[in-house]
N, C-alpha and C positions, 0 to 999 in steps of 0.2 A: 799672715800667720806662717806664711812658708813653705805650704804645701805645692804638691804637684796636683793636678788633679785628671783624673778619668771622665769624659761623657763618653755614657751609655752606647754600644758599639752602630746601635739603630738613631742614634742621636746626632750624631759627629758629621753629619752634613745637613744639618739646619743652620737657617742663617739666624744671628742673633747680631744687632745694630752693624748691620752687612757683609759680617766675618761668620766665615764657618765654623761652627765649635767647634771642633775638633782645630782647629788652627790656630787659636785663644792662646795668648800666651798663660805660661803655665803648663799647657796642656799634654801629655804622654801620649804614644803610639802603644805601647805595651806594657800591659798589667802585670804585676808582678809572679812571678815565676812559680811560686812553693806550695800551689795547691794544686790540684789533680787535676782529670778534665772537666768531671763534672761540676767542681767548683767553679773553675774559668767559666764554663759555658753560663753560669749564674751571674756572676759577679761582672761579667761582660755587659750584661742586661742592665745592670742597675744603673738609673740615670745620673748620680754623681759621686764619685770617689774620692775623698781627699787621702792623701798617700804622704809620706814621708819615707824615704828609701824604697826596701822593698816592703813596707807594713800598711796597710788598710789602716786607717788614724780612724775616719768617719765614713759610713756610707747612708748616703740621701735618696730618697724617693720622692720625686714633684709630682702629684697629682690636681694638676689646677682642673685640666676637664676629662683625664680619664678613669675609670676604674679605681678604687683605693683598694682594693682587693688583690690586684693584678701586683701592685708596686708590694703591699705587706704578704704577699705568695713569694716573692724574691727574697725578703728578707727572710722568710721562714723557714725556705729552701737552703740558705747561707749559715743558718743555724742549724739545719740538721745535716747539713753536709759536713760542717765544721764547727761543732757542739763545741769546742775547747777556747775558740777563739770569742776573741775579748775587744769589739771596737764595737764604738758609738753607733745607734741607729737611728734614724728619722725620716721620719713621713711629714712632706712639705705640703702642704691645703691651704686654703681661703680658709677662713678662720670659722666660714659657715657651714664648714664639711667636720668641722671638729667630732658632732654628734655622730654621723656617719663611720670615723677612722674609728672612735671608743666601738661601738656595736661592730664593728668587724675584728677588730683585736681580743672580743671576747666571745667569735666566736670558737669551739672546741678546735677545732683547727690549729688554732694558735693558742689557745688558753692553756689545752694539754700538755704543752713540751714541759723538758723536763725544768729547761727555762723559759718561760712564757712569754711570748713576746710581747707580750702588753706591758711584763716590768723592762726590758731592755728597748724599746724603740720607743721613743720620743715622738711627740706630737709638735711641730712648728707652726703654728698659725701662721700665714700671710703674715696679717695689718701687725700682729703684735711682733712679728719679727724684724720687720720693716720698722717700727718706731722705736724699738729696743737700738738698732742700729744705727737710725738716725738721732739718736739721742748721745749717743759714745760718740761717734761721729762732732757733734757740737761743742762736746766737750773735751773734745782732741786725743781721745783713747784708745780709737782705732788701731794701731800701728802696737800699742801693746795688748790684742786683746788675745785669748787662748781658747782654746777650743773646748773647755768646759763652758765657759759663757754658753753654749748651746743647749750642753745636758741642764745647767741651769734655769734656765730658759723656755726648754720643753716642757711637756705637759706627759707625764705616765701615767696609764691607768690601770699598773702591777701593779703599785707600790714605791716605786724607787724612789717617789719623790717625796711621800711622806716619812722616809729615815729622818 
């Protein structure tokens, strides 16, 4: 799709098939410029950034065995530091934590904003993201594919998906 991408600044020296993220091709040293500190100090945190130029395109939270709390505290944080801004969100799980990311999305914490994060951040299952992609994949569409396929794809539980 083109992007550049961000791992999480606590992230960037785990090994992944014996390369160290942060050395992945694709991969940036420095996040872009145009937000304060205390944005940086957020958005440093978050496990994956997809970027084009200097613009935040999509930002991801994988919670396979920690907290879903910790990762949608980051996104909530990014939202009230930067109420204006407008890019994609999702929270990555097993597909059996689904029940668990809805009851944390509702709870007031987040339900209260003045945009609630349960209509902007996306829910990605695992297994159904994985089959969604092997299936484009088979039928040789990967290489055009766009990064709404995502928001398509998620699961919200504001609304946004029932427009």
């Amino acid at each position: 799709m083109g992007f550049e991408l961000w791992v999480a600044r606590n992230d960037r020296s785990k090994i992944w098939s014996g390369t160290n993220l942060g050395s992945l091709p694709g991969m940036v040293n420095q996040l872009p410029t145009q937000f304060n500190e205390a944005t940086n100090r957020t958005i440093e945190l978050i496990d994956v950034l997809w970027l084009k130029g200097n613009s935040i395109v999509a930002a991801f939270e994988v919670e396979s065995t920690t907290s879903v709390y910790s990762g949608l505290l980051r996104m909530s944080d990014l939202l009230a530091l930067q109420p204006n801004l407008s890019i994609n969100l999702f929270l990555v799980a097993p597909d059996d934590r689904r029940d668990k990311v809805e009851s944390e999305l509702m709870r007031p914490t987040f339900k209260l904003h003045e945009k609630p994060l349960a209509s902007v951040c996306g829910f990605l299952g695992f297994e159904l993201l994985t089959d969604k992609l092997k299936g484009i994949r088979q039928l040789g569409l990967a290489s055009s594919l766009k990064p709404d396929f995502l928001q398509k794809t998620a699961e919200y539980f504001g609304g946004i998906d029932e427009e």
